[in-house]
N, C-alpha and C positions, 0 to 999 in steps of 0.2 A: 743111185739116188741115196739110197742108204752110206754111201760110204762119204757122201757129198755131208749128210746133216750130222753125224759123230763131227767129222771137221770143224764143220761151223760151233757143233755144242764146245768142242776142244777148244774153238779158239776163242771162244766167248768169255770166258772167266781170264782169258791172259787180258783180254782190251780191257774187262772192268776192272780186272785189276791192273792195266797201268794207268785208267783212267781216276781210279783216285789216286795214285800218285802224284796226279800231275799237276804242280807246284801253280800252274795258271788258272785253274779251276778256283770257282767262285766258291761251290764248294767245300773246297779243303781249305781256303781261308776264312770262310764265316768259321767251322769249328775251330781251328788255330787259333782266337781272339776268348781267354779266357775272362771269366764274368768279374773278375776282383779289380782288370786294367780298368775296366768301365764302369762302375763303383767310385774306385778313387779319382778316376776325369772327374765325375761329377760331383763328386764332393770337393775335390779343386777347384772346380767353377764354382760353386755357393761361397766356397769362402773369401774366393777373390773377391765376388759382389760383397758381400758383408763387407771384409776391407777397406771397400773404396768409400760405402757408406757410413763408415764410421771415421773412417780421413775427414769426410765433409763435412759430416757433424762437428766435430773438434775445429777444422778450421774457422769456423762461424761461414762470412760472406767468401768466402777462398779468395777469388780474385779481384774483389771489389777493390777500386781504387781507394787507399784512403786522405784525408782531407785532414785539414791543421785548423782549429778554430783560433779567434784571435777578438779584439777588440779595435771597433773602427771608429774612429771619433772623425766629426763631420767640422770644418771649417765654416763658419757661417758667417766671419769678417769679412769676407768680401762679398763684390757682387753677386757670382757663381759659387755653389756650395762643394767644399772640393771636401774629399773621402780621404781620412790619412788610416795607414793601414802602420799596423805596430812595429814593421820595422823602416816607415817611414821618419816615426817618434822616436827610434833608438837611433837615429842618423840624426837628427836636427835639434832632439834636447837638449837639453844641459844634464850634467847630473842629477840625479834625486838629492836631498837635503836631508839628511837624518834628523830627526826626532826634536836632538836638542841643538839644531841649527836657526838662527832665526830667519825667518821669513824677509827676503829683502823689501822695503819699503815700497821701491819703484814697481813692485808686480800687482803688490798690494791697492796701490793708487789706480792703475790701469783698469780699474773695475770701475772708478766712480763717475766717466762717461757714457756709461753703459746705464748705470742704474740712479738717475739724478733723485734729489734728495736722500741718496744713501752713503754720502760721503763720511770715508773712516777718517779718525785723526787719531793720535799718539796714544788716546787717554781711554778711548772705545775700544769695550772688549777685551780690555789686553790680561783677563783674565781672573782667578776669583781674588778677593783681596776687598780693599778700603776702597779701590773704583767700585767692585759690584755691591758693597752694603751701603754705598751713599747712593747708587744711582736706583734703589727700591725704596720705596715710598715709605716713610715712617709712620709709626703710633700716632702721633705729633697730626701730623698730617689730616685724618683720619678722623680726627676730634674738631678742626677748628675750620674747616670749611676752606670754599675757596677764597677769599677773597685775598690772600697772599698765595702766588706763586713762586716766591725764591725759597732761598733753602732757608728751613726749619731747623730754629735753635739758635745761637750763639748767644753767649753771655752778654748782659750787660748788668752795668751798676746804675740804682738809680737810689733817690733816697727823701724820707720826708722828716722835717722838723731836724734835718741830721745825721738822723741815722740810716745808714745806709745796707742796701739789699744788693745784694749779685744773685745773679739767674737767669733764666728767660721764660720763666714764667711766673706772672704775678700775682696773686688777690689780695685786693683792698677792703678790706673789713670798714666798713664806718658808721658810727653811732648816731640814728637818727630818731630817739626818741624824745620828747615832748621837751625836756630837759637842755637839750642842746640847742636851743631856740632863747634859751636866756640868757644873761649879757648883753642883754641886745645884737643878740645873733650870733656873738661872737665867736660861738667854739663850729658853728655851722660851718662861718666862714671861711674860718682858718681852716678847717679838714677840706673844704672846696676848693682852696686855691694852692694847697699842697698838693693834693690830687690833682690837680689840672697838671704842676709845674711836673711830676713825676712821670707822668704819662707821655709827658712831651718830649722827652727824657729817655724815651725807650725808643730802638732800633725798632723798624718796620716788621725785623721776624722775628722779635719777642711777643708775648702773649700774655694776655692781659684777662681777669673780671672782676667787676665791681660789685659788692655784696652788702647796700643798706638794710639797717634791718631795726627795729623795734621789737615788736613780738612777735614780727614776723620778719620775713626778707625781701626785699626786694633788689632783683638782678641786673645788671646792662642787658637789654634786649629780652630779657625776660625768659632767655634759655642757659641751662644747666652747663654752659660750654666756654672754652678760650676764644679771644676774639686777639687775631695779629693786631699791633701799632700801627697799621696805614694810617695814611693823615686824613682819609676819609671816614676810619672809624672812632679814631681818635678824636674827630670832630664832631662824631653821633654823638659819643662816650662825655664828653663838653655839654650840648645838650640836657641826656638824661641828669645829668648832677645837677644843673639848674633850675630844675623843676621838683627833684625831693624836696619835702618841707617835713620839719620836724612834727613825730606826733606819737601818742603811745607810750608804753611801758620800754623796757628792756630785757630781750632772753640772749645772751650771749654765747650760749651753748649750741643752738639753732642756727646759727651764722657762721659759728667755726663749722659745726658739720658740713654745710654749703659749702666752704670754700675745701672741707678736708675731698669730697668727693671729686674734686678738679685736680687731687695731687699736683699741689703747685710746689715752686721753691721758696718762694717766700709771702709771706702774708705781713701786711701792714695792717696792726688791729689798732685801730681810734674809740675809744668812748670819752666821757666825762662821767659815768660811773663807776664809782671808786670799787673795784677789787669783784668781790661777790662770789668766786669760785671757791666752792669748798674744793676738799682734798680728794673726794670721790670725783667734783668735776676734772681735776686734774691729772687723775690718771685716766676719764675718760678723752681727755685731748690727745694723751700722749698713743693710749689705745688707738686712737682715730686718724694719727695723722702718721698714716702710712709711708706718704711720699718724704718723710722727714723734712717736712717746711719749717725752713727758720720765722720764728714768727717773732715780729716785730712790735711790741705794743707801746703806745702813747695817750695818756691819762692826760685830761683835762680838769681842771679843777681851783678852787682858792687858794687850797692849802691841802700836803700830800696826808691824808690820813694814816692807821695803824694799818690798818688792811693793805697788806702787799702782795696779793695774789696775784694782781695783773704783773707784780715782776716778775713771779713765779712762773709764770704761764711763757714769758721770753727765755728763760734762767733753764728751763728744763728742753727745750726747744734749740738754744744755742742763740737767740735771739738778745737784742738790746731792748730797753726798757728806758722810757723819759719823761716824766711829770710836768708838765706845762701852765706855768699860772696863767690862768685866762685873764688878770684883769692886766698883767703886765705886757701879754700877749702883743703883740706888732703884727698887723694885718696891711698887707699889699694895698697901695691906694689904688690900682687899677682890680 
């Protein structure tokens, strides 16, 4: 018995020890696996994840399809509404037209079925110039109301006793104080039916007012403003002349301001009293009349006195001047 268990103690340290020897034991391969290999596994794994997350980030959508945007203009000449896509319009257009090409006519027209009362012609639009400042409303305009709608301005000539005026716009100055009622009417007369022929004498878009005056004035229509040559007003304007009757004094300064504040072209001044304007009145005319109106005067009387203001008053102005004996005077039998 005893020689039985030395045996066994004997052979007990050979089996453990070739039991860790032995290459299959679980054992001797968990310590075999030193701690740095599994360490750096694992920090090769975080970094890979880091990696991939930061791949995604920079790619934005990764594998999102992407898409082309574009412009789709819709057909709507026909019955059904058909969708052209843009390289529908790089197949079937024409060219683009640079800048300084013109626009061909025939595309231009193509619109005016579409849009009635908006038909273009040659002369619309075609740009800024003498079409866009006539086709805006004047000054002109603006002043004298509706009752002419063509175009405002053009010159004409017209003239009284002679002398003659160009422009298109008029004022008639005429002498209707107390004085002018004698000769038996005759200097009334004759400025009546000079006026009448002058008036009648003017193109529909010239512009016209009439300024009797005494110590005072009295207007065509009784406002501060041009009235066009229609032959409707032309035939008020007939009227009021026929019904002033001479009366009063004379301020002739008072009458030119009237017509100076109409800035007209030309003013036909009529009295039968001789001169009167000192030399202070004279440079207040030339002060006054702005619109540089030629101003036309015509003296009525016996005989022409020394006083020649009233040619002064034409002379500084660019105007004519002409003395009219009233008893030799010829007045219209109609």
């Amino acid at each position: 018995m005893k020689h039985q268990s030395q045996s066994f103690n004997a052979t007990t340290p050979h089996r453990l020890s070739s039991f860790k020897q032995t290459p299959d034991s679980g054992l001797v391969l968990k310590k075999s696996i030193p701690a740095w290999v599994l360490s750096l596994s694992l920090h090769a794994f975080l970094a890979g994840i880091l990696f991939l997350m930061l791949s995604r980030i920079h790619t934005g959508t990764g594998n999102t399809e992407s898409r082309t945007g574009g412009i789709v203009l819709v057909d709507a000449t026909s019955v059904t509404t058909e969708y052209l896509s843009e390289g529908d319009i790089e197949q079937n257009s024409s060219p683009i037209l640079s800048p300084e090409s013109p626009t061909p006519l025939a595309a231009t027209n193509e619109l005016s079925p579409e849009f009635p009362g908006m038909e273009l012609s040659l002369n619309e639009g075609s740009g800024v110039g003498e079409s866009l400042t006539e086709s805006l409303p004047g000054a002109d305009s603006m002043i004298v109301g509706p009752e002419f709608t063509g175009e405002v301005g053009g010159k004409v000539t017209t003239e009284i006793f002679g002398i003659k005026g160009t422009g298109s716009r008029f004022v008639y100055i005429i002498d209707r104080s107390e004085s002018m009622a004698g000769f038996e009417f005759r200097p009334m007369l004759a400025a009546r039916q000079q006026l009448w022929k002058s008036l009648n004498s003017l193109q529909e878009n010239s512009q016209f007012q009439i300024v009797f005056y005494n110590d005072g004035v009295k207007i065509f229509n009784g406002e501060s403003r041009f009235y066009f040559a229609t032959e409707e007003t032309v035939e008020q304007a007939r009227s009021f002349i026929e019904r002033v009757r001479p009366s009063g004094g004379t301020d002739h300064m008072k009458a030119l301001a009237e017509a100076f504040k109409l800035g007209p072209d030309v003013i036909f001044f009529l009295t039968d009293a001789e001169g009167g304007f000192t030399e202070a009145d004279l440079q207040e005319i030339g002060r006054r009349n702005r619109s540089a109106a030629v101003i036309n005067t015509i003296e009525f009387g016996e005989r022409r006195l020394h006083n020649h203001s009233l040619e002064a008053v034409a002379r500084d102005s660019g105007g004519q001047y002409i003395f009219k004996n009233i008893n030799t005077l010829r007045l219209d039998v109609n």
